[in-house]
C-alpha positions as CSV (number, residue, x, y, z in Angstrom):
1,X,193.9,245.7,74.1
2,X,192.1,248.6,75.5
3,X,193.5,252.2,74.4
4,X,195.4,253.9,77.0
5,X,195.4,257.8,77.0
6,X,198.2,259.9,78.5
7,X,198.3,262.9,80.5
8,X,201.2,265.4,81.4
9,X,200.5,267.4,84.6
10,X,202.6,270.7,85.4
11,X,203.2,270.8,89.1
12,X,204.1,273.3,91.0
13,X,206.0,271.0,94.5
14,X,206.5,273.9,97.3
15,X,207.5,272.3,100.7
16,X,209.8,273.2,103.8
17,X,212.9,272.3,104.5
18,X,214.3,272.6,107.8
19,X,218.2,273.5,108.0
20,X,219.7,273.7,111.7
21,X,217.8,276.8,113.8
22,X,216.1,278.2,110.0
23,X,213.5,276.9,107.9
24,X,213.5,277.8,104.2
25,X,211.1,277.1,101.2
26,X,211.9,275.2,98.3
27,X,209.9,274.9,95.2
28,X,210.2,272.7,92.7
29,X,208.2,271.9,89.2
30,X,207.7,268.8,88.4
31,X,206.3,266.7,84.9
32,X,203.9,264.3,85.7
33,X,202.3,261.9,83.3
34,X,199.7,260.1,83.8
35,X,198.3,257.0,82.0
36,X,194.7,256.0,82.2
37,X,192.6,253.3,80.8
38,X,189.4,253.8,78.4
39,X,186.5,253.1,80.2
40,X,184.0,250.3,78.8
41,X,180.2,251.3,78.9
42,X,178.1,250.6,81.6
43,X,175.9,248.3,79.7
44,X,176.9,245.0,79.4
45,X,174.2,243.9,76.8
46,X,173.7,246.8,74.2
47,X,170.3,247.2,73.0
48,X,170.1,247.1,68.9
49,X,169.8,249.6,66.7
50,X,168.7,250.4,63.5
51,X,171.5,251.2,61.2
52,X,171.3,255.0,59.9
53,X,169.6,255.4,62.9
54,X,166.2,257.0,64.3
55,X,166.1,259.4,61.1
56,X,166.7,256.8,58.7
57,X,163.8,254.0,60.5
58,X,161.1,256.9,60.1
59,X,162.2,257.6,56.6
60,X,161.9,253.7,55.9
61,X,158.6,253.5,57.2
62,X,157.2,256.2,55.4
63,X,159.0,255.0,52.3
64,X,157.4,251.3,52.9
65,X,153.9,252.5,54.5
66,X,151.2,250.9,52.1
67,X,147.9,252.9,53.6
68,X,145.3,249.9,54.0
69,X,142.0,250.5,50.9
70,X,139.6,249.7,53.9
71,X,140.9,252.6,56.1
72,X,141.3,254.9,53.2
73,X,137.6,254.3,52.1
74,X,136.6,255.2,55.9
75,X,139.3,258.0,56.4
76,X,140.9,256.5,59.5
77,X,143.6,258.0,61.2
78,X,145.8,257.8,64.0
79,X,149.0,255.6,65.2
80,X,149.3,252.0,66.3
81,X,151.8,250.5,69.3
82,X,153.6,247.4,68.6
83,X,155.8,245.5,70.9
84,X,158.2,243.0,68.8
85,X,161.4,240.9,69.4
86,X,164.9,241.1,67.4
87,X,166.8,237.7,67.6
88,X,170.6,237.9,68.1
89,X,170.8,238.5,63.9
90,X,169.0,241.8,64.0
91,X,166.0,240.4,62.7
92,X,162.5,240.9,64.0
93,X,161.2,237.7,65.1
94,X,158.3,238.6,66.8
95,X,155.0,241.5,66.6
96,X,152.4,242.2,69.0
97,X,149.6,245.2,68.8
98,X,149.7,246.9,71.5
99,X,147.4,248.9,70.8
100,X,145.4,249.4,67.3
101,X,143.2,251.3,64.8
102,X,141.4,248.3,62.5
103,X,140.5,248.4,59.2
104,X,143.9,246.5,58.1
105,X,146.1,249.2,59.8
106,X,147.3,246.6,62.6
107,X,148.1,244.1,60.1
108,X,150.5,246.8,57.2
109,X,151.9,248.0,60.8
110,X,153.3,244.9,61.4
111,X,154.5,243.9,57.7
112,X,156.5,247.2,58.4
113,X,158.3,246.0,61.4
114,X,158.7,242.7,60.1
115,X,160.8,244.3,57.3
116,X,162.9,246.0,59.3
117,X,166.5,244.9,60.1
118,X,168.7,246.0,63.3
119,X,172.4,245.8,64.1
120,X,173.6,244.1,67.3
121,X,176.6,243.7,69.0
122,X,177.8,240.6,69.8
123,X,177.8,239.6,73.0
124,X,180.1,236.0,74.2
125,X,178.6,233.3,73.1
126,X,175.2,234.4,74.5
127,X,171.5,234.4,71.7
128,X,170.0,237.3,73.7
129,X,166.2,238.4,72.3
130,X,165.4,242.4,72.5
131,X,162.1,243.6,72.6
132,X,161.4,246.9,71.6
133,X,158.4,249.2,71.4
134,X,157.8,251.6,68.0
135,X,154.6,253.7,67.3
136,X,153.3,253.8,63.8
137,X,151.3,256.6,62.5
138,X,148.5,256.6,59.8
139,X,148.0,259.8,58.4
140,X,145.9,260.4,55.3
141,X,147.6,262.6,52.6
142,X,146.0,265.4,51.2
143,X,146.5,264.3,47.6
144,X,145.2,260.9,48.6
145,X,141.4,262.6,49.3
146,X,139.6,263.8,46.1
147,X,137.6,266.7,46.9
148,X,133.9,266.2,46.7
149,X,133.0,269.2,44.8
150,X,135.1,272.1,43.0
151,X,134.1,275.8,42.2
152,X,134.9,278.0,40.2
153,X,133.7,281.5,38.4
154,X,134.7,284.2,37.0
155,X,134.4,287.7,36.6
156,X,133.7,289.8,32.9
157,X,132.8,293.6,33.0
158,X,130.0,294.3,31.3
159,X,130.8,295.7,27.4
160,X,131.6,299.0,26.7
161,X,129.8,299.5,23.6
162,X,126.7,300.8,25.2
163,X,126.0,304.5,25.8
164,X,127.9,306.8,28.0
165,X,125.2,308.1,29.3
166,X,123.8,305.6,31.2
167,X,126.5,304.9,34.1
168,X,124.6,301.5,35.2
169,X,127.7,298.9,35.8
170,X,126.9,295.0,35.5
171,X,128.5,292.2,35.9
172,X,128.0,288.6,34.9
173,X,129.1,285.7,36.8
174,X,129.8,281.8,36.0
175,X,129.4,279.3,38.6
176,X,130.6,275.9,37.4
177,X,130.1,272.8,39.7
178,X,131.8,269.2,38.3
């Protein structure tokens, strides 16, 4: 049974009333209520979503992201498109790559989606399949690289123990490379 709201109008009634050779104006205020019906969405099939919602899919896929050895080892970078299908369940069925990087990222991409899981409303008696677009992005870390080389050196003041009298200052330095 569909919620009905209620709704009091004060009105203000002014309107003429004619007595023999003399008109004469009577106002009245009046309660009205009024009683409307909730109004039902436009959709009539509801597109799925994920539960938690758009926050909590990006957190799971970068919880879940496995970043393929092969594109690691050839610092590959960038996002890949996948179309895929949710069955009437609110579970993905189907992945296509749109469009893709290589080097394994296509294939972790769609273990990703695979593992996700959607909530749909039901809809009468009717197994309706929703296909959905997502974009998944492959971005190295910066802890994930290893530097190739480090540096570093430091600085010592020469030792006081010579002379005053000379006013030469030196300085020695340490370079160490690993």
């Amino acid at each position: 049974m569909p919620k009905i709201e209620r709704e009091v109008l004060n009105v203000k009634l002014i309107y003429l009333k004619s007595l023999g050779n003399r008109q004469t104006a009577i106002s009245k205020n009046l309660t009205l209520r009024l009683m409307k019906k909730e109004r039902k969405g436009n959709q009539f099939i509801k597109s799925p979503q994920y539960s938690g919602g758009l926050a909590a899919m990006r957190k799971f896929i970068a919880d879940n992201l496995k970043y393929p050895k092969e594109a690691l080892k050839n610092k590959i970078e960038g996002s890949v498109y996948i179309r895929y299908g949710i069955n009437n369940k609110g579970i993905v069925i189907t992945t296509k790559v749109i469009s893709g990087l290589g080097h394994g990222c296509d294939e972790e991409a769609k273990r990703l989606v695979r593992l996700m899981k959607f909530e749909v409303e039901k809809i009468r008696k009717l197994r309706v399949i929703h296909h959905k677009k997502i974009r998944v992005w492959f971005k190295i870390k910066q802890e994930a690289v290893k530097p190739a080389s480090q540096v570093q050196y430091s600085i010592k003041p020469a030792n006081k123990s010579e002379p005053k009298a000379a006013t030469k200052k030196s300085y020695s330095y340490t370079i160490k490379i690993s």
